[in-house]
Structure formats: structure tokens, C-alpha cells
BALOBA-1460 file (C-alpha; in Angstrom, 3 decimals):
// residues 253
<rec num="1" residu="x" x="16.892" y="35.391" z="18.338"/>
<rec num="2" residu="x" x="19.333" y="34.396" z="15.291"/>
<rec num="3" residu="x" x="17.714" y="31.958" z="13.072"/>
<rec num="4" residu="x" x="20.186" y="29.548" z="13.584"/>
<rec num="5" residu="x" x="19.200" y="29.038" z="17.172"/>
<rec num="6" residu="x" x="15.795" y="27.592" z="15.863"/>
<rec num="7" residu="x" x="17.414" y="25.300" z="12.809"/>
<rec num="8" residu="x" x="17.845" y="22.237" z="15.185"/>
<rec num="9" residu="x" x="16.616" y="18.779" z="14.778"/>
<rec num="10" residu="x" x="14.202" y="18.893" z="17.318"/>
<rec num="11" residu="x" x="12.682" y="21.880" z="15.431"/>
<rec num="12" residu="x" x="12.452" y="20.423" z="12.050"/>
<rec num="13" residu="x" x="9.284" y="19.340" z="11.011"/>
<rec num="14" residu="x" x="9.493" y="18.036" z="7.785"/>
<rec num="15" residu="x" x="13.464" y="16.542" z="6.592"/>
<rec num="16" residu="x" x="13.615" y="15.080" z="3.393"/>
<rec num="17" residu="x" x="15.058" y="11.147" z="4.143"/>
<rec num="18" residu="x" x="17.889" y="10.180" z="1.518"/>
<rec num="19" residu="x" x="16.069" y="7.573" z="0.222"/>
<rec num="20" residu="x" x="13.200" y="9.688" z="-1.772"/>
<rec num="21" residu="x" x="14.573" y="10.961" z="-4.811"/>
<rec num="22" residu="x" x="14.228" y="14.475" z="-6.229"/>
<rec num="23" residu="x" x="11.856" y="13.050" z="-8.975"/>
<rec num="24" residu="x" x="8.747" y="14.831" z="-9.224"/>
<rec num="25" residu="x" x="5.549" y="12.041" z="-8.304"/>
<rec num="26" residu="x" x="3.195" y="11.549" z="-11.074"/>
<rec num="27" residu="x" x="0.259" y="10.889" z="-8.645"/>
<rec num="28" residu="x" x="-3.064" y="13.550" z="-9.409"/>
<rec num="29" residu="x" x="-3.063" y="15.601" z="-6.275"/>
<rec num="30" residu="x" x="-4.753" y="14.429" z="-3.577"/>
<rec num="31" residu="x" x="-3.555" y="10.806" z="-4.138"/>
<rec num="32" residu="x" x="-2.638" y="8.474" z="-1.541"/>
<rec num="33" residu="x" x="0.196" y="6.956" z="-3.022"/>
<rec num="34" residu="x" x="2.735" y="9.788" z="-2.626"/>
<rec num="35" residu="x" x="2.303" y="9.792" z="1.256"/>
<rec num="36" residu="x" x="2.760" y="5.861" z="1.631"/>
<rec num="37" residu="x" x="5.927" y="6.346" z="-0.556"/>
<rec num="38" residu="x" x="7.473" y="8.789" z="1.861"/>
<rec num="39" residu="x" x="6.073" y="6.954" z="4.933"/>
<rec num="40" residu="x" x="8.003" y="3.529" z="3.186"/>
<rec num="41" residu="x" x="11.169" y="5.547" z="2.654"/>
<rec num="42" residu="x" x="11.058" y="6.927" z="5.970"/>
<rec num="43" residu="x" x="10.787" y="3.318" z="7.784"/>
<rec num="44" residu="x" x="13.889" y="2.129" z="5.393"/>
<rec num="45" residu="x" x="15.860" y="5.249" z="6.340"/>
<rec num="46" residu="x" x="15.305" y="5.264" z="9.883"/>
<rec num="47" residu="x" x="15.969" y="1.482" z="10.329"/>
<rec num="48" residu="x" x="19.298" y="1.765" z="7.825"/>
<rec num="49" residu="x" x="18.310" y="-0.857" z="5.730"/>
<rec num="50" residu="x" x="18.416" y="1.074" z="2.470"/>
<rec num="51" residu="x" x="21.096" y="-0.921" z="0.695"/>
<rec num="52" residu="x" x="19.356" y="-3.927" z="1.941"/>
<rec num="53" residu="x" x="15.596" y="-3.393" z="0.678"/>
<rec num="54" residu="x" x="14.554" y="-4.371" z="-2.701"/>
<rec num="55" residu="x" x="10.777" y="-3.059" z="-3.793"/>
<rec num="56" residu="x" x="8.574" y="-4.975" z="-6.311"/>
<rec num="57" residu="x" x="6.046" y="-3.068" z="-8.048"/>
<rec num="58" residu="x" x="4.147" y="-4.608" z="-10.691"/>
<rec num="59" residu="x" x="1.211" y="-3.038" z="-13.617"/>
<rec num="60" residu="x" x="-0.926" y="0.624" z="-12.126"/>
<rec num="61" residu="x" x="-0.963" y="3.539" z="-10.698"/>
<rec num="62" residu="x" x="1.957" y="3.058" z="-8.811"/>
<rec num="63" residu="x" x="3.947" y="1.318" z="-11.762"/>
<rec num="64" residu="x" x="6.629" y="4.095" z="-11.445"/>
<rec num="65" residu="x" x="7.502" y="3.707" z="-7.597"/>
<rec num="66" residu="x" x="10.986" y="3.116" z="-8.643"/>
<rec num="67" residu="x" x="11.430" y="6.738" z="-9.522"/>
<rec num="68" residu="x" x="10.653" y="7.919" z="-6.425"/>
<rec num="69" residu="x" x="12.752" y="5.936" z="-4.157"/>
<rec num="70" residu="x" x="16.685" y="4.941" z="-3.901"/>
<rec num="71" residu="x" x="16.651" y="1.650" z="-3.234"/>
<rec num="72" residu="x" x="16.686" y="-1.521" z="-5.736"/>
<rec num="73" residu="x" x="13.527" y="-2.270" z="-7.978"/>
<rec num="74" residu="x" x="12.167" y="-4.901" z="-10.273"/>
<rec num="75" residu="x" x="8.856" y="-4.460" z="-11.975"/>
<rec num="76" residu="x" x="6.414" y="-7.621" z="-12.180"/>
<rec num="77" residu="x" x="4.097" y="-8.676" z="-14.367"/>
<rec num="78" residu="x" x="0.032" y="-7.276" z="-13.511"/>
<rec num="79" residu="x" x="-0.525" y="-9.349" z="-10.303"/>
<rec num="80" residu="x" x="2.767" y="-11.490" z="-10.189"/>
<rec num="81" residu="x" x="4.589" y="-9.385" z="-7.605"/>
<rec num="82" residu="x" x="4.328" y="-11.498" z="-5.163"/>
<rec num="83" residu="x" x="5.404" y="-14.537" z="-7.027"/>
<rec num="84" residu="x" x="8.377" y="-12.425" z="-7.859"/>
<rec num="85" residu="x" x="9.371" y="-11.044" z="-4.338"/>
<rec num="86" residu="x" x="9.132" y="-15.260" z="-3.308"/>
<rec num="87" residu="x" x="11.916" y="-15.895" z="-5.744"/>
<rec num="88" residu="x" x="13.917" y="-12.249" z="-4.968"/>
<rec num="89" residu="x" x="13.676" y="-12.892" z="-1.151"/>
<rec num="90" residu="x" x="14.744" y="-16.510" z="-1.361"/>
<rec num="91" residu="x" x="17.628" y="-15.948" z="-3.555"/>
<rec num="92" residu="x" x="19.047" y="-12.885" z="-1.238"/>
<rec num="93" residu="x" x="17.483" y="-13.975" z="2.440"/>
<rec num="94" residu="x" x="19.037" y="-10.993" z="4.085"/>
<rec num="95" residu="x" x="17.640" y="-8.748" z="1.956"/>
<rec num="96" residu="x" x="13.967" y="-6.885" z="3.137"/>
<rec num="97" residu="x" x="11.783" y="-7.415" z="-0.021"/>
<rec num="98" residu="x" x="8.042" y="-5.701" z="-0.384"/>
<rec num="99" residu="x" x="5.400" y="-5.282" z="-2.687"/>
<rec num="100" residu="x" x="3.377" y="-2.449" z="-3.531"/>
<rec num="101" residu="x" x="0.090" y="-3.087" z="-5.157"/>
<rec num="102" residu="x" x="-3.298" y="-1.440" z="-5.569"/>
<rec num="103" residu="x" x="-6.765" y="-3.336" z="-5.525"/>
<rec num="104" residu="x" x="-6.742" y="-3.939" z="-9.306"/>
<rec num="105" residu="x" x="-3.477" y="-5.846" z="-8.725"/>
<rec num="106" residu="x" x="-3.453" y="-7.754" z="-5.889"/>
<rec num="107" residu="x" x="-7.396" y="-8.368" z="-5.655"/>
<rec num="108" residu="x" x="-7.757" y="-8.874" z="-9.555"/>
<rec num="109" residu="x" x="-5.396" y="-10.686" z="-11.272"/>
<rec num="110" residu="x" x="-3.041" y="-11.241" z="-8.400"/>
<rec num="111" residu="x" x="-5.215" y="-13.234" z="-6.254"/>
<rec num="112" residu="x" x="-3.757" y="-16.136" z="-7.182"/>
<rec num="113" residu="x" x="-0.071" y="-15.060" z="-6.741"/>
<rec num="114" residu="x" x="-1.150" y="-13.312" z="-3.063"/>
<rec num="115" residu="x" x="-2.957" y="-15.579" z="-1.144"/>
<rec num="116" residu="x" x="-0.527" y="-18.597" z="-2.127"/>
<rec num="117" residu="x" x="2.501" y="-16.758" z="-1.474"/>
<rec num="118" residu="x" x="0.797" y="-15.374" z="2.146"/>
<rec num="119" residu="x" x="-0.226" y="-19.465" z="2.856"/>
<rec num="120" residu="x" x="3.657" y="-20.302" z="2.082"/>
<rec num="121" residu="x" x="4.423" y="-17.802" z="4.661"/>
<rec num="122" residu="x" x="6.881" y="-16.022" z="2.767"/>
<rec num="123" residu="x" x="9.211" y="-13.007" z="4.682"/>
<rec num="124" residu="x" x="8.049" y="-10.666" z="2.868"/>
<rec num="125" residu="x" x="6.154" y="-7.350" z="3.383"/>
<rec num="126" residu="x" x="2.963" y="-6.645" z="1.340"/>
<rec num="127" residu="x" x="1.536" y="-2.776" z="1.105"/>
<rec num="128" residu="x" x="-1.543" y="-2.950" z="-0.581"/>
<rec num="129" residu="x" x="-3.144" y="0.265" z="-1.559"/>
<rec num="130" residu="x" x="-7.344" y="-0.349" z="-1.548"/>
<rec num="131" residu="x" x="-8.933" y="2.585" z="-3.580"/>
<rec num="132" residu="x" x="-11.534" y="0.804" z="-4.764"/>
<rec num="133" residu="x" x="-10.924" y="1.446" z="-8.355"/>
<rec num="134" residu="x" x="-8.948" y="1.074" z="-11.429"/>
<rec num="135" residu="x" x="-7.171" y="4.336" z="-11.206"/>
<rec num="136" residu="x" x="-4.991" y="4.280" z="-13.954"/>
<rec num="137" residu="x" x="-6.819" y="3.054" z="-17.053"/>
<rec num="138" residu="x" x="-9.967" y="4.762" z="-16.669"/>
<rec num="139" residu="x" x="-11.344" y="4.223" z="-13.002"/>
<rec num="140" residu="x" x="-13.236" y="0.464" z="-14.181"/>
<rec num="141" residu="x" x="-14.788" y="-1.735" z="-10.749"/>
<rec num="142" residu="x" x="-12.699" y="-3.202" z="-9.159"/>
<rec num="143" residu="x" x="-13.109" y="-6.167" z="-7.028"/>
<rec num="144" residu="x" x="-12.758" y="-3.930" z="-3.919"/>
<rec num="145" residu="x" x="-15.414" y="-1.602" z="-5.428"/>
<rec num="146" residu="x" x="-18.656" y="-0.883" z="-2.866"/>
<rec num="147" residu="x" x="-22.236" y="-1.798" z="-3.628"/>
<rec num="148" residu="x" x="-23.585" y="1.058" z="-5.093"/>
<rec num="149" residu="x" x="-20.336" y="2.675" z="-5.723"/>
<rec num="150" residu="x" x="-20.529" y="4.326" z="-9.528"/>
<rec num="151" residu="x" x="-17.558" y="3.798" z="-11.744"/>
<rec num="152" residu="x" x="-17.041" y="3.586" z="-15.453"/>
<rec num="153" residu="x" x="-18.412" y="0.086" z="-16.079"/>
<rec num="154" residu="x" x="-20.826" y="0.281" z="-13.049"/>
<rec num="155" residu="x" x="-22.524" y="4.143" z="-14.144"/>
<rec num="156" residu="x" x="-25.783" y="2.873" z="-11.974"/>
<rec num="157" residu="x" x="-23.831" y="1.694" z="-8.759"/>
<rec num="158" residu="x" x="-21.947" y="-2.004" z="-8.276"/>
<rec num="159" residu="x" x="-25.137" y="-4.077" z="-7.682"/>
<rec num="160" residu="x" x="-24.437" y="-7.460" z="-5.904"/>
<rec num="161" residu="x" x="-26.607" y="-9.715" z="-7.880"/>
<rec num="162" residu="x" x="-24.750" y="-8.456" z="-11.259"/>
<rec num="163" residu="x" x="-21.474" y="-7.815" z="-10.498"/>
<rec num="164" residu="x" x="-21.166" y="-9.482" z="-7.268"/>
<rec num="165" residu="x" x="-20.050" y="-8.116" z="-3.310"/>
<rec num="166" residu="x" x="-16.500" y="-6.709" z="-2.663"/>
<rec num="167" residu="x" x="-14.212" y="-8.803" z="-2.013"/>
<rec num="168" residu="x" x="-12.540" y="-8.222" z="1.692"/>
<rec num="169" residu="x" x="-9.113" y="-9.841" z="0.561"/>
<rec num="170" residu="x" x="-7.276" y="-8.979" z="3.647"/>
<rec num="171" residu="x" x="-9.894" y="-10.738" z="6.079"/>
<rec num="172" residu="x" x="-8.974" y="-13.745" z="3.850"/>
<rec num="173" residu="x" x="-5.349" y="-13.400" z="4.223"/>
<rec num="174" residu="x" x="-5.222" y="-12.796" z="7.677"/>
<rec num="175" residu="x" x="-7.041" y="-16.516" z="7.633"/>
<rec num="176" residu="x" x="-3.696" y="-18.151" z="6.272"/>
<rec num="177" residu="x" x="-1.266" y="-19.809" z="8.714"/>
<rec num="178" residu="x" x="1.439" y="-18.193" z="6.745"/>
<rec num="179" residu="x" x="0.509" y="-14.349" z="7.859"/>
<rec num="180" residu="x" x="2.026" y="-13.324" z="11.105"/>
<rec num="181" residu="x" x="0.920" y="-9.326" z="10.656"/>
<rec num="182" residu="x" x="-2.173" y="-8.033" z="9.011"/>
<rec num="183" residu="x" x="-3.346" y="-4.654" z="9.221"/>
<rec num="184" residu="x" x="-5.043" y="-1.918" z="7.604"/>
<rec num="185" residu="x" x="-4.913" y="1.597" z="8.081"/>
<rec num="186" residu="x" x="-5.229" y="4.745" z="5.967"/>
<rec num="187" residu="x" x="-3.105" y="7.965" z="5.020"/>
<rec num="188" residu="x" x="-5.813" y="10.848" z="4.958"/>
<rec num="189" residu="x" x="-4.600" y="12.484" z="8.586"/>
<rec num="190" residu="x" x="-1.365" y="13.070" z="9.975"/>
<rec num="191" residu="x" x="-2.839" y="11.008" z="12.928"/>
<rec num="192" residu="x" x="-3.369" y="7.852" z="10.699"/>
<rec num="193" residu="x" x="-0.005" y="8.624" z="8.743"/>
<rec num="194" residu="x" x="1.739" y="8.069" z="11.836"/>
<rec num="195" residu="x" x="-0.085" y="4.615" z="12.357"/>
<rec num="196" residu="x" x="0.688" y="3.533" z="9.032"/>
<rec num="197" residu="x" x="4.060" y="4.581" z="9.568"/>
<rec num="198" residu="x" x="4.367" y="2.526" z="12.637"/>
<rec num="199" residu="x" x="2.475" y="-0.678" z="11.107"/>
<rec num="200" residu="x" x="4.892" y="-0.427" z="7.702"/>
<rec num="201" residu="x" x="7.991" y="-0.616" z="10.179"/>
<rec num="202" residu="x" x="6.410" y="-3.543" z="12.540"/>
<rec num="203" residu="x" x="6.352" y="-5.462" z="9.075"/>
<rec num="204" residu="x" x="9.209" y="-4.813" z="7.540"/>
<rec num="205" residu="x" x="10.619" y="-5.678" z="11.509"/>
<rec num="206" residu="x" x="8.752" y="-9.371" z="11.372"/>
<rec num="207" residu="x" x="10.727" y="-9.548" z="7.620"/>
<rec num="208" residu="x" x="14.100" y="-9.211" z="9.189"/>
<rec num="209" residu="x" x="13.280" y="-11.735" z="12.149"/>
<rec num="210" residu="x" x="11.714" y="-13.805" z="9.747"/>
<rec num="211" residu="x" x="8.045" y="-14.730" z="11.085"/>
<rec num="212" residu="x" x="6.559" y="-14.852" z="8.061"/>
<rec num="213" residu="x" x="4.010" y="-12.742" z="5.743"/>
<rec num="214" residu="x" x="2.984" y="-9.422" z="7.050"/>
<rec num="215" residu="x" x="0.436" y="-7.223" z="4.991"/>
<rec num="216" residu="x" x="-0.485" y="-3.960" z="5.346"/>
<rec num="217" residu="x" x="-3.246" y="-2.641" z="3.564"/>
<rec num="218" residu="x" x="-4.213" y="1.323" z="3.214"/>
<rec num="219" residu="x" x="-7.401" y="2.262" z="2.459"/>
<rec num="220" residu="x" x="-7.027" y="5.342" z="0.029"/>
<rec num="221" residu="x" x="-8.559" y="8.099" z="-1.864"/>
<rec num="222" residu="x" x="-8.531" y="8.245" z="-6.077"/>
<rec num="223" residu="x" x="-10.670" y="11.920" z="-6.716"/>
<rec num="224" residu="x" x="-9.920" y="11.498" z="-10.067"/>
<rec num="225" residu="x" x="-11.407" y="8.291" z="-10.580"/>
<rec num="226" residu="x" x="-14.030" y="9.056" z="-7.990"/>
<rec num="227" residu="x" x="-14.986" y="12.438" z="-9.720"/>
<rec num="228" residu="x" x="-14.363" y="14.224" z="-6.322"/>
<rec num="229" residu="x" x="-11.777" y="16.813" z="-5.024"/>
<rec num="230" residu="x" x="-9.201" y="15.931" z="-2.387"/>
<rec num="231" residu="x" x="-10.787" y="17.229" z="0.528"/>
<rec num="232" residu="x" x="-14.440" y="15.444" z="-0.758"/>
<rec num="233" residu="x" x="-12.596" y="12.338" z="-1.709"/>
<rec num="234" residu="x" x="-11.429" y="11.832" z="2.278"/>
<rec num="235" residu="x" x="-14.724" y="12.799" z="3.325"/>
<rec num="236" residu="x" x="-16.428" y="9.860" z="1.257"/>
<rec num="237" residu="x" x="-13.571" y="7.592" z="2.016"/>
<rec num="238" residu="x" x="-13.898" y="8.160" z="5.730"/>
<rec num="239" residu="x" x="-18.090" y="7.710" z="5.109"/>
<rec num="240" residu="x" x="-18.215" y="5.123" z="2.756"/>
<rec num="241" residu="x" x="-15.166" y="3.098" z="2.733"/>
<rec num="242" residu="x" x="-14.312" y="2.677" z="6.439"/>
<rec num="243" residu="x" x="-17.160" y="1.212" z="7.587"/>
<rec num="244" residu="x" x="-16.962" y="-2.076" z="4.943"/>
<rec num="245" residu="x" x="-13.514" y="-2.052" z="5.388"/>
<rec num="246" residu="x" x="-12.884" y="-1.544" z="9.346"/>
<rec num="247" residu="x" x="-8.910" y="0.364" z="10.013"/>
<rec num="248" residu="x" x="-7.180" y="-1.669" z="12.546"/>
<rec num="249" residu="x" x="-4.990" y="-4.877" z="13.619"/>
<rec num="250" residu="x" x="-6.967" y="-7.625" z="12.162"/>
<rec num="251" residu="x" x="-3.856" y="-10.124" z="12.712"/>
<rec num="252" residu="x" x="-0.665" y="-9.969" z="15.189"/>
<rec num="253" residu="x" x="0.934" y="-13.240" z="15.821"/>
């Protein structure tokens, strides 16, 4: 058999979409992030909307997103994306604006900026990576961090009465009147890729048909800030993590 009669699309199990760039990812290995950037790019290529999308990504791990995709960009301040993707998608309507912020972000600093602009019902699309951690600058609580979940201000365990519970921010969100999709899924199998996949498209469809706020949150893996390899990191996260914060549709209106 020549080789060329098994180079055919049906056969090809991993193309390259023209949106990711050639740019090598920053992320440590095992990271979550660089899967959820191919799954985004692969939703904006397949649905043709690449000269159409503009991504907001504001102060963390994944501060450098831009570099990895071919699409248009702005950079907020830590925890205003959202108040900058209200402005960006009312000034260009037609345009399919998202965020992409980690715990530290959104849950943190952001709160503010995210659960107003999800009660305005803006058409926007929110991915919100949930590690658990402050990744970047040196893998602090965060206020998705577990009881008893060691980190570098917490080197006994989170305890409740001290530092307080984690905060389940997309339960709250999916509360608002202005959320019409909220979700959360995870990256750490092809199997739950593919759901992710599919929930990142549903919201970026409810964005174009304008029916308001959808959010998708990922539950991920950091081994580096966890001080576990890749493979141990998924184990934990699949452990620990999954049964506080439950994968699933926890809105669909």
C-alpha cells in the first residue's frame, strides 16, 4: 500500500488548525492550559469565526495566550477582563469576545468584575481555568484552594477557621439571571477534552445568538505548584478536586 493511500482526512489524527501559531507554549509540562488553548482554537477554526473573535487575557499563568493563537488580543488589568470584554463586545457586537482566566484572577481580584458582568448578562464567553493555586508567582492559596490543601502560604493545609472554605464561584454565577450556560469540565483525558471541546463551542454558539453569559470552567492540574508530576497531578486532581468541585452542566437555559 503507497503511503499516500493512508494520508486522507479521515486518517489524520492530529491537524494543526490555522489559528495556533508556531510559538512554542511556555506552560511546565503537564499543564492544562496548552490543551484548552488548542481545544479554543479548534472551536474558532471549525466554526470560521477567526477574523471575528477577539480574546481577553488579563495578569497569570496564561498572560501570554496571545502568542499562541491568531486571532485579536488585548491584555487586562489582574481581574478586569471581564470589565474589558463588556466594553470590547459592545463596541464591535458582531464580534465573539472571551476571557481566559485562572482562579487567582477571576476568583481573587476579579470577583467583582465577574459576577457583575455575568448579572448584566453580557454575550460574552468566560473560560475559567480552576487549579486551585497561584501558579505563576509562587503557587500562594488561592480562593479556590481545598481544605487541607498545602501551598506556600498554607505549608500545614488551608484550614477553614483561618483562612476560610473555597469559594465555589461558578455555583454562584450560575445563580445570576444574566448566565444562560454554565459548565465545568476538565482536560486530563481525551474523553473529557472532547467535552470541553463541545461545551467551549455551545458557548461561544449562545455568544453569536446572543443569550447572554456563558462560562465554562476547567478544573486543571498545576504539578509544579502542587509539587507533583503530570501523571500524579491528574491522579490528585481526579481524587481531590472533583469531588468539591462536581464536572458537569450546572446551568443550560
Amino acid at each position: 500500500m503507497d503511503i499516500k493511500d493512508i494520508i486522507k482526512p479521515e486518517n489524520i489524527v492530529y491537524q494543526k488548525t490555522k489559528v495556533l501559531t508556531n510559538n512554542v507554549m511556555h506552560y511546565c509540562p503537564g499543564c492544562s492550559h496548552g490543551t484548552v488553548h488548542k481545544l479554543i482554537a479548534e472551536v474558532v477554526d471549525e466554526m470560521g469565526i477567526q477574523e471575528k473573535t477577539i480574546g481577553i487575557s488579563p495578569v497569570g499563568c496564561a498572560v501570554f495566550a496571545y502568542n499562541y493563537m491568531h486571532i485579536d488580543w488585548q491584555q487586562a488589568a489582574h481581574g478586569r477582563a471581564p470589565a474589558l470584554a463588556t466594553a470590547t463586545k459592545r463596541l464591535y457586537p458582531d464580534k465573539y469576545v472571551f476571557t481566559y482566566q485562572g482562579d487567582g484572577d477571576l476568583a481573587s481580584i476579579g470577583t467583582a468584575e465577574i459576577m457583575h458582568a455575568c448579572n448584566r448578562g453580557e454575550n460574552i464567553v468566560v473560560i475559567f481555568i480552576n487549579n486551585a493555586i497561584y501558579g505563576m508567582t509562587g503557587g500562594q492559596m488561592a480562593p479556590t484552594t481545598l481544605i487541607g490543601m498545602k501551598t506556600s502560604t498554607t505549608p500545614y493545609g488551608r484550614q477553614a477557621d483561618l483562612n476560610g472554605y473555597p469559594l465555589k464561584i461558578t455555583e454562584l454565577i450560575a445563580q445570576l439571571e444574566g448566565t444562560c450556560f454554565v459548565t465545568r469540565q476538565s482536560v486530563q483525558t481525551a474523553a473529557a477534552a472532547r467535552k470541553t471541546k463541545k461545551a467551549i463551542r455551545k458557548a461561544f454558539e449562545n455568544s453569536g445568538q446572543n443569550k447572554g453569559t456563558s462560562f465554562v470552567e476547567v478544573v486543571s492540574t498545576c504539578n509544579s505548584g502542587w509539587k507533583l508530576t503530570p501523571v500524579q497531578s491528574n491522579t490528585w486532581m481526579e481524587e481531590n478536586m472533583f469531588p468539591f468541585y462536581p464536572l458537569g452542566d450546572i446551568k443550560d437555559r
